[in-house]
C-alpha positions, 0 to 999 in steps of 0.5 A: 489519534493515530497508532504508533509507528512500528520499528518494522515499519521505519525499517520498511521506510529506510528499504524504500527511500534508500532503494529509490536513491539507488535507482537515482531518483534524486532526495527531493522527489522520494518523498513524492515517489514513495506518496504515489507508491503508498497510494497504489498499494491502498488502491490495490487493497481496495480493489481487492476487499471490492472483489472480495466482497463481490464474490461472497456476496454473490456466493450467498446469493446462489443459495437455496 
């Protein structure tokens, strides 16, 4: 089951897919541009729990 969708969330949605518009990317492909930018943004969130995790477990490593 997948949670709701907040209005804060379509609002976002809406900002994105009218600023691509603006930038002249055409209707077709949105959809498209904003899949590959959503899939960056969780890749980068990876990366950043990865690094995160690797400094604290090495911080806990240095000890005693």
């Amino acid at each position: 089951m997948r949670p709701e969708i907040s209005k804060e969330e379509v609002t976002l949605f809406l900002y994105d897919f009218n600023m691509l518009l603006e930038e002249g990317i055409d209707k077709a492909d949105v959809f498209n541009v904003l899949r590959i930018l959503e899939l960056r943004r969780q890749t980068a969130k990876i990366e950043f729990i990865k690094r995160s995790l690797a400094t604290s477990s090495s911080k806990g490593h240095g000890g005693s």
